[in-house]
C-alpha positions in Angstrom: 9.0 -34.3 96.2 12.6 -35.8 97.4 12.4 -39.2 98.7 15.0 -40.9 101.4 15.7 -44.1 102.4 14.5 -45.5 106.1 15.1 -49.1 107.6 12.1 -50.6 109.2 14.3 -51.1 112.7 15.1 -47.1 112.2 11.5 -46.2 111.9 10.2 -48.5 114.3 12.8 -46.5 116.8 11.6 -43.2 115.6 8.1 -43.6 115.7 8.4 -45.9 119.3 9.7 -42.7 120.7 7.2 -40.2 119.2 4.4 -42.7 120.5 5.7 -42.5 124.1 6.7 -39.1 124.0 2.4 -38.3 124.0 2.1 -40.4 126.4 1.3 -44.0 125.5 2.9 -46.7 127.8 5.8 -48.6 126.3 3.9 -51.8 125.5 1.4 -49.7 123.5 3.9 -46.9 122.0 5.6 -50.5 120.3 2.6 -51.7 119.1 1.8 -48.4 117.2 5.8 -48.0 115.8 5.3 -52.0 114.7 2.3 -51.4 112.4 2.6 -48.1 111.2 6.3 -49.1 110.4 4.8 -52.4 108.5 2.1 -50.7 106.9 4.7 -48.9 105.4 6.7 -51.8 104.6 4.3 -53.0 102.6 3.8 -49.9 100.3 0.8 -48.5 102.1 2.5 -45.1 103.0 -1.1 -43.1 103.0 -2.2 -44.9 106.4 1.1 -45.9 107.4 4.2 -43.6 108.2 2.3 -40.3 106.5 -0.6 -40.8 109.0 1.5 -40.3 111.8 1.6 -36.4 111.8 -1.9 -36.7 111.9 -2.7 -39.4 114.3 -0.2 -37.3 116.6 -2.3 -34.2 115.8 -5.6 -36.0 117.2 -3.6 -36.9 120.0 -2.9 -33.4 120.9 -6.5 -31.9 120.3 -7.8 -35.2 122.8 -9.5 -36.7 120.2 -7.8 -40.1 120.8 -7.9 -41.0 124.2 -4.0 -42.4 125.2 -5.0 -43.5 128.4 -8.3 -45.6 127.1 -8.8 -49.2 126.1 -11.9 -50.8 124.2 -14.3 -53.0 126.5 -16.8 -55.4 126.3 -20.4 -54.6 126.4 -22.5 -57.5 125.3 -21.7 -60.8 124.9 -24.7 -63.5 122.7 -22.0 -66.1 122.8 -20.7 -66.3 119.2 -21.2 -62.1 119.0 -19.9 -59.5 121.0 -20.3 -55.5 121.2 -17.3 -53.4 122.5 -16.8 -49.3 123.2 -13.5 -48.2 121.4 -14.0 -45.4 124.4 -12.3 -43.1 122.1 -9.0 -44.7 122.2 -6.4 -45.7 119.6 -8.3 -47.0 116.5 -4.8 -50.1 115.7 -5.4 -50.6 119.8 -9.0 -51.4 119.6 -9.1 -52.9 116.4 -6.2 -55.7 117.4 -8.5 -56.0 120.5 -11.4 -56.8 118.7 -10.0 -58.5 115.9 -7.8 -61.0 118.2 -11.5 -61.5 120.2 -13.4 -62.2 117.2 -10.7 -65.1 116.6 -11.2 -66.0 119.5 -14.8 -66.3 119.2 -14.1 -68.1 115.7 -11.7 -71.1 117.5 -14.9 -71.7 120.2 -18.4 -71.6 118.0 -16.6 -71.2 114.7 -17.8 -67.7 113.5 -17.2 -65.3 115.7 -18.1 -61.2 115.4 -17.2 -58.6 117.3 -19.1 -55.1 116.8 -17.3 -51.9 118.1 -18.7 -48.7 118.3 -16.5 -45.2 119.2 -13.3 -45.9 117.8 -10.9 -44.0 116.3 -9.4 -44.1 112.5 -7.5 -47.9 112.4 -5.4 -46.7 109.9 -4.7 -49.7 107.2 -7.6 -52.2 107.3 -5.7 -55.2 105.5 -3.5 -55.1 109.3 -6.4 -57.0 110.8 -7.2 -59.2 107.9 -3.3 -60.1 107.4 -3.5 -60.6 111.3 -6.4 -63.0 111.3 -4.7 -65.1 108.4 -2.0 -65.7 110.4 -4.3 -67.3 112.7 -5.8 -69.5 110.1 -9.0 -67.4 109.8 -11.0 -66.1 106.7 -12.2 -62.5 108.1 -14.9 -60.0 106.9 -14.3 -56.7 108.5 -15.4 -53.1 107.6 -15.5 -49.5 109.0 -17.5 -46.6 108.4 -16.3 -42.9 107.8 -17.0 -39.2 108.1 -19.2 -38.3 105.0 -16.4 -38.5 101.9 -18.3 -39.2 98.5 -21.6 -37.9 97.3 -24.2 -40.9 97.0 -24.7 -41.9 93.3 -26.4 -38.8 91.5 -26.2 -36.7 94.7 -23.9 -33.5 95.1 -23.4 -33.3 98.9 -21.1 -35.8 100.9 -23.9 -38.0 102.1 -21.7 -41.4 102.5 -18.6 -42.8 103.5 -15.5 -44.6 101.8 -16.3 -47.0 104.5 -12.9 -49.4 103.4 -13.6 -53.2 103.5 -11.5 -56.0 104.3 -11.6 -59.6 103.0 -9.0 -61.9 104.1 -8.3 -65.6 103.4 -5.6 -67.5 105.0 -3.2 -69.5 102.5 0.1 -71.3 103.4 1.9 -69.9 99.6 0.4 -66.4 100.4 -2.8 -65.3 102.0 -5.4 -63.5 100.1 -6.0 -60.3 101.3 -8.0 -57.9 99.8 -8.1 -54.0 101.8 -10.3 -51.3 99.5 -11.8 -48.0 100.4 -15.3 -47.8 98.4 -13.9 -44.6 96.9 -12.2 -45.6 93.7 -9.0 -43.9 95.4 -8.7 -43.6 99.0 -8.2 -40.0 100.7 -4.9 -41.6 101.6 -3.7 -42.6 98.3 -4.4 -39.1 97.1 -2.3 -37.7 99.3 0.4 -40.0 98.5 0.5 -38.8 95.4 0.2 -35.1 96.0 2.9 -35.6 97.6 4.5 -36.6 94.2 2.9 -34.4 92.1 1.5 -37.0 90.4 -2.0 -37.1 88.7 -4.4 -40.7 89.5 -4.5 -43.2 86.8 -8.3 -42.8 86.3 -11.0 -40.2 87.1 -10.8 -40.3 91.2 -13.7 -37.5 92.0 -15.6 -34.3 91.1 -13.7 -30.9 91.4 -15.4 -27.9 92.7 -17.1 -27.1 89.3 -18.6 -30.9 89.2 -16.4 -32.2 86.8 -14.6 -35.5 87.4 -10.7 -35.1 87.5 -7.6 -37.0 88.0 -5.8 -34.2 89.6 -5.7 -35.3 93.4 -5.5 -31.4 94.9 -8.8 -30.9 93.3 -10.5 -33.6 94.9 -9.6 -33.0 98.2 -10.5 -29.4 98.1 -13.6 -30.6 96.6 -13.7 -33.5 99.2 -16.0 -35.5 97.0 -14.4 -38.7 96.0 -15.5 -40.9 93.0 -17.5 -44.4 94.5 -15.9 -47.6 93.3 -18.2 -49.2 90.5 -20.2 -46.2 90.5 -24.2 -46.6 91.9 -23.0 -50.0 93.1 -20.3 -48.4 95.1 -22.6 -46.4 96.6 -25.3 -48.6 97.5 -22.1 -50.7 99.2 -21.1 -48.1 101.3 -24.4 -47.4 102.5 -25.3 -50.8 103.2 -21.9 -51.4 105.2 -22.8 -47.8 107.1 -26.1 -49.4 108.4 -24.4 -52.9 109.2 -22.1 -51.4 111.2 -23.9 -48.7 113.0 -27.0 -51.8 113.7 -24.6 -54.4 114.8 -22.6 -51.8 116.9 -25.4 -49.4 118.2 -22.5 -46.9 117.4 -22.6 -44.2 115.1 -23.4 -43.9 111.5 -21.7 -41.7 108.9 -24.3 -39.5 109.1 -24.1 -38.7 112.7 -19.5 -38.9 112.6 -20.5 -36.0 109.4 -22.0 -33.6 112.7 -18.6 -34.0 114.6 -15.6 -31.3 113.5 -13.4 -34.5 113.3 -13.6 -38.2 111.6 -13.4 -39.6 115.1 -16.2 -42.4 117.3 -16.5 -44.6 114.5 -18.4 -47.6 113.7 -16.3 -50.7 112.7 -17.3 -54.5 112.4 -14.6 -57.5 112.9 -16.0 -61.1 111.5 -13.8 -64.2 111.7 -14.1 -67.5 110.2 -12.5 -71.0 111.4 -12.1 -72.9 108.4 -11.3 -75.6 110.3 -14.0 -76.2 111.6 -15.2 -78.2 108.2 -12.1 -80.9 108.3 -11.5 -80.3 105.2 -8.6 -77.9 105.0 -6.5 -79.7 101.3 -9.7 -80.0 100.2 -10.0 -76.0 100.9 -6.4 -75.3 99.2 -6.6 -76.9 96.4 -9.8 -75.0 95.8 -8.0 -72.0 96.3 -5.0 -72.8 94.6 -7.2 -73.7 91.2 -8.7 -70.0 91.4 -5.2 -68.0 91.1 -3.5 -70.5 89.2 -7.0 -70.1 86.7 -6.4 -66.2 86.9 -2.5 -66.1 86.7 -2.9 -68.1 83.5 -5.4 -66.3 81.6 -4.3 -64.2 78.1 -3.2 -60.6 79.1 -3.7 -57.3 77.6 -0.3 -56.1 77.2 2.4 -58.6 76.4 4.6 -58.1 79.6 1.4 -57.5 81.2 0.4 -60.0 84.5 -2.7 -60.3 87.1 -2.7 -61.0 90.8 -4.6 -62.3 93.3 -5.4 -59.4 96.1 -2.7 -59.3 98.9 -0.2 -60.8 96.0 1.3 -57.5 95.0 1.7 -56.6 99.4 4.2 -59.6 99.6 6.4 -58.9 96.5 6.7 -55.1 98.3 6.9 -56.6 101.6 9.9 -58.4 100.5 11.6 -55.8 98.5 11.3 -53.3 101.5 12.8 -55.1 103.7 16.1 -55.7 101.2 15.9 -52.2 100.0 14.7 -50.2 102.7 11.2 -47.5 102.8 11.1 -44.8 100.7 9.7 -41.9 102.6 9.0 -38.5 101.9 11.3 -36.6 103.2 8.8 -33.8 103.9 7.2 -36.7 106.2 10.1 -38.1 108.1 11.2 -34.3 108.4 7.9 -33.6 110.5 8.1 -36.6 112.3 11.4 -36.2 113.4 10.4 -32.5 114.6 7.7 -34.2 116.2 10.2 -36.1 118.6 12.8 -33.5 119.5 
């Protein structure tokens, strides 16, 4: 696969005109280029730039609504639930996850369930987002059915990705995992390489487990993270957010044709609120520097706190510039004419 060279302000313009071209208003059409375009920026090309064919093709079929908005259905002061009314899964989920720090400034905690939603692309956006506003966040979606259930055949669960965030001034902590050990996403990515995974990903279509992406997602049954305990996770994550929610659980997204009126879950903490913030950093800072110091199994070898390895790409990107599949920016580009 032949790679080119994009500049963030080029994609942003690209992708800001695709947006607006199906009909989302200016104000939204940015909002979509900006995060897509730093998803991308940040190395996460699976759910950033090579999910916009997609997201343009749920567009056309009316799966995401471009004329809807999440709103508020319940409020028990500190918790709220909201209806994604089918619209933009980034939209709703900035909504949601800029109310739930709202909620977190007021009482402290604040969480914000939402129910019919659409796919919100990279999770770590909204825990990046609610670092930056000096907020540890807990948030989690689930999925159609991706990965059999440990010692089960059938997709019976979800990848149901979870994000952890922790808000540091030398570099927030940010961890963003599917509970598949590689995300549909990822796989894809590297298909697009025609690379093989680094370790056993999922079960091809005569059960055996494989590193060879293709064969995965023919057999569309990804690998659990940690094996059983991946998937009691993701099933425990399922029924959180289809409770809290009163939305739909993977089970019943698994009836629809499409992965579309999902179930997602947006927690935010105000550390704050204890008055004890250097007391907080320090803590943190005695963690990594504990890690980052430890003997390594190769001698050029290093470990990283999560979110570490998003800012040394972050910061490369933006010197260097994206590099896109051309097949991908090629589509896109037809997309806009």
């Amino acid at each position: 696969m032949s790679e080119i060279r994009v500049s963030s302000k080029k994609m942003k313009s690209v992708l800001e005109s695709l947006f607006q071209k199906h009909s989302f208003t200016k104000e939204q059409a940015f909002t979509l280029a900006k995060i897509h375009t730093e998803s991308t920026l940040d190395g996460v090309y699976s759910h950033g730039v090579n999910r916009v064919p997609v997201f343009i093709d749920y567009v056309k079929k009316g799966l995401i609504k471009t004329d809807a908005i999440a709103t508020k259905t319940a409020s028990m002061g500190s918790i709220e639930r909201w209806d994604g009314n089918l619209g933009s899964g980034i939209l709703n989920a900035l909504t949601c996850t800029d109310q739930a720090i709202k909620l977190a400034k007021t009482y402290g905690l604040g969480l914000v369930a939402l129910k019919n939603t659409n796919h919100w692309m990279r999770g770590g956006t909204y825990g990046w987002r609610a670092a930056e506003q000096g907020c540890i966040s807990i948030l989690f979606t689930n999925t159609i059915p991706n990965m059999p259930a440990w010692g089960g055949k059938e997709n019976r669960i979800g990848n149901n990705p979870l994000v952890i965030a922790i808000p540091r001034p030398n570099g927030h902590v940010v961890l963003d995992m599917a509970l598949s050990q590689f995300s549909f996403g990822k796989m894809q990515s590297l298909e697009l390489k025609n690379e093989e995974l680094p370790f056993h990903g999922g079960w091809d279509n005569n059960n055996e487990l494989t590193k060879h992406p293709k064969d995965i997602m023919d057999s569309g049954r990804a690998l659990p993270v940690g094996y059983w305990k991946g998937s009691a996770l993701s099933m425990i994550l399922d029924m959180l957010a289809t409770l809290l929610s009163a939305g739909n659980s993977t089970y019943k997204i698994g009836l629809k044709k499409n992965e579309t009126a999902l179930s997602q879950v947006f927690m935010c903490i105000d550390p704050s609120t204890f008055s004890d913030t250097e007391i907080q950093q320090n803590l943190l800072n005695e963690i990594i520097k504990f890690t980052h110091e430890g003997p390594y199994m190769k001698k050029d070898g290093r470990t990283f706190y999560p979110g570490e390895r998003t800012l040394a790409t972050r910061k490369k990107s933006k010197v260097e510039g994206m590099q896109v599949s051309s097949k991908i920016w090629e589509e896109i580009l037809e997309l806009v004419d």
